[in-house]
N, C-alpha and C positions, 0 to 999 in steps of 0.2 A: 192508438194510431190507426189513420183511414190504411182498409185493406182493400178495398178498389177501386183500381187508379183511372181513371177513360186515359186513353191511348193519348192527349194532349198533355192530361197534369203527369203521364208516368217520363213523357219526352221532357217534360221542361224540367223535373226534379232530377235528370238526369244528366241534362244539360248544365243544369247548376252544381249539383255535384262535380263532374268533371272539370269544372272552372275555380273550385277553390283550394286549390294547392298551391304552395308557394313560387310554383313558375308563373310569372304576369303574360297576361292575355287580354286585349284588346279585343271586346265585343261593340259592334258598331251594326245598326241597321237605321230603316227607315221607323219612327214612331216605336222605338224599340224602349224605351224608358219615361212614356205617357200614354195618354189613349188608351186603345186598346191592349198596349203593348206588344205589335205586332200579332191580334190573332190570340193572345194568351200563350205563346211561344216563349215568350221572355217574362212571364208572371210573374218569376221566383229570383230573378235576376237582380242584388244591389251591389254599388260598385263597394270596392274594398283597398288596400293599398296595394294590392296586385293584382285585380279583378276591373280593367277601365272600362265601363259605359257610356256611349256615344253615340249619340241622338244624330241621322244624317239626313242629307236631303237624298235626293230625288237626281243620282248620278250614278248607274252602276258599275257604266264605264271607269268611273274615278272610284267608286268602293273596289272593285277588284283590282287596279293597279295599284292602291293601297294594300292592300291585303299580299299582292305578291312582294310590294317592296317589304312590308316588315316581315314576311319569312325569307327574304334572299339574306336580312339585318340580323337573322336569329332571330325572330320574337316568332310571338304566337299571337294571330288574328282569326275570327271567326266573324265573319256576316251573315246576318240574318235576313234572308229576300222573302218578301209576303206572297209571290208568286214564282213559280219556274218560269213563266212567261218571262218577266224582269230581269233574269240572269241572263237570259238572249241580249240583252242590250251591253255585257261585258264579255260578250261572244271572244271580241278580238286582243284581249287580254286573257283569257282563257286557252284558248289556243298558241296564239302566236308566242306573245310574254312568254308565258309557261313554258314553250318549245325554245326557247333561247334559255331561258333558267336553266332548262335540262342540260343544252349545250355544251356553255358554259360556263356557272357553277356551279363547283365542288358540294355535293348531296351534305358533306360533312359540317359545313355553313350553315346550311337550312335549317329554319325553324320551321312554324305550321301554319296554313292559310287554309280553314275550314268552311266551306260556303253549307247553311241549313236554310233549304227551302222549302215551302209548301208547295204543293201539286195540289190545282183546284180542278179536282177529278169527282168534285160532288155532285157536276150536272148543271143545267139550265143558270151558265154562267156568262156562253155570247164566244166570239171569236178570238175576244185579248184577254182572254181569262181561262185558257182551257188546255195551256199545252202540258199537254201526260205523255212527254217523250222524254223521258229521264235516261234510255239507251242510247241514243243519238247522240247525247250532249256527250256520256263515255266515248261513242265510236268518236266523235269529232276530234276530241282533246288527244285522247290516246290516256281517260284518267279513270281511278276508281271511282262509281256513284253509287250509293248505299241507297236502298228504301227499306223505310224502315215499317213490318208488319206486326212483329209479336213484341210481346214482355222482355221474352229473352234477346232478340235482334237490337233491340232498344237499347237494354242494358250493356250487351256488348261490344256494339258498334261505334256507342256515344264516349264508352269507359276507354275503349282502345283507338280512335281513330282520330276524335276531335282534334284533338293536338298532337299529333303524331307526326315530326317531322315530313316535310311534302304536303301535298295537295289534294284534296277531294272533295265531292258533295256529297253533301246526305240528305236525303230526299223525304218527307213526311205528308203524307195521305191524309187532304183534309177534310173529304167522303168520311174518314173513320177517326174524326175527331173527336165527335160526343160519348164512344162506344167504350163499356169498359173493357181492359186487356182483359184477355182468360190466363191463368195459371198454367202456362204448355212448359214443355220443358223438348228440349234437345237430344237427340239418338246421338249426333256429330257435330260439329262445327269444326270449318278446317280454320288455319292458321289465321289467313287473310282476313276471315267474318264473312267469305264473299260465298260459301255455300253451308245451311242450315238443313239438317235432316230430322224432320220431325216426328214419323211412322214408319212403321217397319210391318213389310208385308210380301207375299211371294206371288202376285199374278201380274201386277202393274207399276211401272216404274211412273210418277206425275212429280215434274217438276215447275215450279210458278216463277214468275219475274215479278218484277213492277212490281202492284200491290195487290196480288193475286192469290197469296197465301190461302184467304180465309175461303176462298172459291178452291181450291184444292184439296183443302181439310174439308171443307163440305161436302165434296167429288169423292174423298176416301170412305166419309161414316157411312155415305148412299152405297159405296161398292160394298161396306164392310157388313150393310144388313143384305146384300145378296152373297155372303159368304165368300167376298173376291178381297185380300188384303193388298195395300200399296206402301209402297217406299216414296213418302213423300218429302221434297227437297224444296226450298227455296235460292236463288241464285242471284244475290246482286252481279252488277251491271259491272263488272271487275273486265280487263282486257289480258289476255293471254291465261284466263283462270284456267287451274289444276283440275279439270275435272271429272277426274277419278274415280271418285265414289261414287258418279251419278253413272260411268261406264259400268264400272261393277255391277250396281245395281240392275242396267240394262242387260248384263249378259245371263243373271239372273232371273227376269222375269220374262225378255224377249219382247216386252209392249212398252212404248216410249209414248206418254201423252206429257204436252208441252201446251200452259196456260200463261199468255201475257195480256195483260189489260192494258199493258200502255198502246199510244198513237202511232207510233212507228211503224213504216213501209219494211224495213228492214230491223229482222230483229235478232237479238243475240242467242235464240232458239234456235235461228239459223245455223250459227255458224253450231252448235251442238250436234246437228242433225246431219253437217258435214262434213263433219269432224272424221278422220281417216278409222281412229277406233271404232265408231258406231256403224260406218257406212259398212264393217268389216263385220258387224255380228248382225246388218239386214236386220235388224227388229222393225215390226209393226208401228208406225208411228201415228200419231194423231194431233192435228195443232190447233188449238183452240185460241184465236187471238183475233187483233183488229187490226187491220193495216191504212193504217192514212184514215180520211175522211173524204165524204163527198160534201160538195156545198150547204148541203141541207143540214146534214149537220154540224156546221159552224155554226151555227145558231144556237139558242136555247134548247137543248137537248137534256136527255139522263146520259148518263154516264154510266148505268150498269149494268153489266155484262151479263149476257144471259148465257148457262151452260145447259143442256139437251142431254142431262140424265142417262136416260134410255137409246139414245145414238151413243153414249161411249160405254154404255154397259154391252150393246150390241159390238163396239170396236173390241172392247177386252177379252169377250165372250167368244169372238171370232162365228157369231152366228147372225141370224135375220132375225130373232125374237121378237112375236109381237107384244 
C-alpha cells in the first residue's frame, strides 16, 4: 500500500471514506464525475445505492439552496466548488437561508449540508480566481470554516464534520496540492477540530490560520536551532471558539506571534489579541499577515508569503541582534 499521500489524494481518500456508510448522501458539483473531476477532488468518488453523484451546471446560487433544503429534509448533501471565489455567488443562501434555518427549525430535524472548496492561493491566477478569505465568509455567516493543513486536520475534520448535522465549509489549499503530507502528529485537539496543537515549547506562543501551518512549523525548527522552543497551534476559522489552550499557553511563554496568509482586512487574530484574557496577561505580540490587497496585486502575482526569520527572532529575543 502507497505510504505517501500528496495532500490532494490523502483529502480525496478521506472524502471517500467518510461517504460510504450506510447514511445516503448527495454529492453534486460542477465536472465532479468527468473531466478532470473537479481538480482530482472527487478522483475516488463512485456512486453506490446510498452514495448519489451529480454532475451540475454552472448555478451556485441554486447548489446551495439545494443543499440547505436536503438538510432542513434530513438528508446529507455535500458540494463540491472548484474555487472559493464561486461560493460568493451563493453568498445570499449562506447567509440569509441559513439565518432563518437557525430561527426557525428545530437543530433536531437537521441533517448535513457540507460545502468542500479549493482556495486558489497558488499565485499568478488574475482577479476571479484568487480569493483566500475563507475568515470573512465565517465572520459573515456567523459558521464553522475548516482549512485543511496536515495529515492529521485532514483526517479528523473530514471523519468528524462532513456530515455532521448543520452546516460548514471546508476549505483546501490548492498552493499545496502536489506536496506530500509529512507524518505530524498532535500535542491537543479540542472537541470542535477548530484548534490543533502541534509543538510544545517554553519561550514563544505561534499560532497560524488559513494555511499557514507549514510557515509556523518552519518559524519553530528556525527558533528551535537558536535554542528558543514554541507552542505551536493551528485555529480554524470557528466563531465564539474556546480558546483556552492558546491563553494557557500565552501566560506561559508571555510572546504571542500570530501568522495568517489569508486576504482578509479583518482577521480572526484579531479578535484573539482582544480577547479580555490576553489583553489581561499584556504579552508581547507580533502579527505576521496580509490584510486586503492593492490594485497591483489583483493581477497575476505569487501568493507566498514571506516570513523575516531574524525580525522575530529579534521580537522573541526582546533584543536588536544583528
Amino acid at each position: 500500500m502507497k505510504k505517501n499521500f500528496s495532500y490532494i489524494e490523502k483529502i480525496s481518500n478521506y472524502l471517500d471514506i467518510a461517504t460510504q456508510g450506510d447514511e445516503p448522501v448527495f454529492i453534486y458539483g460542477e465536472n465532479i464525475d468527468n473531466g478532470s473531476r473537479i481538480s482530482g477532488l472527487a478522483s475516488n468518488l463512485i456512486g453506490t445505492s446510498t452514495r448519489i453523484i451529480q454532475n451540475v451546471g454552472n448555478c451556485e446560487l441554486t447548489h446551495c439552496g439545494i443543499g440547505f433544503g436536503i438538510m432542513i429534509d434530513g438528508g446529507n448533501a455535500v458540494l463540491y466548488v472548484k474555487q472559493l471565489d464561486f461560493v460568493l455567488l451563493g453568498l445570499d443562501q449562506i447567509c440569509n437561508t441559513y439565518n432563518y434555518i437557525r430561527a426557525y427549525v428545530d437543530p433536531k430535524f437537521w441533517g448535513s449540508f457540507t460545502i468542500v472548496a479549493i482556495v486558489c492561493d497558488q499565485g499568478y491566477q488574475g482577479a476571479q480566481s484568487s480569493f483566500n478569505n475563507p475568515g470573512d465568509l465565517s465572520s459573515l455567516a456567523g459558521i464553522p470554516v475548516y482549512c485543511l493543513n496536515s495529515g492529521v486536520d485532514i483526517a479528523k475534520v473530514i471523519q468528524s464534520q462532513l456530515i455532521k448535522p448543520g452546516f460548514r465549509i471546508i476549505c483546501i489549499s490548492q498552493n499545496n496540492f502536489k506536496y506530500i503530507i509529512p507524518e505530524v502528529s498532535t500535542i491537543y485537539t479540542d472537541s470542535d477540530n477548530g484548534i490543533f496543537k502541534y509543538r510544545d515549547g517554553g519561550n514563544v506562543t505561534i499560532v497560524s490560520y488559513n494555511f499557514s501551518l507549514n510557515k509556523a512549523i518552519e518559524l519553530s525548527e528556525y527558533l528551535d536551532l537558536q535554542g528558543l522552543g514554541s507552542d505551536v497551534f493551528h485555529v480554524n476559522f470557528i466563531p465564539n471558539l474556546d480558546m483556552g489552550a492558546i491563553i494557557e499557553s500565552t501566560k506561559k511563554t508571555q510572546k504571542l506571534i500570530i501568522i495568517d496568509s489569508s486576504r482578509g482586512i479583518i482577521k480572526f487574530g484579531d479578535e484573539l489579541l482582544s480577547s479580555q484574557e490576553i489583553r489581561s496577561l499584556q504579552p508581547d505580540a507580533l502579527m505576521l499577515t496580509r490584510r486586503g490587497r492593492n490594485n497591483s496585486e489583483l493581477q497575476e502575482v505569487s501568493e507566498n508569503m514571506v516570513i523575516d526569520n531574524l525580525m522575530v527572532l529579534r521580537f522573541v529575543l526582546g533584543s536588536t541582534i544583528e
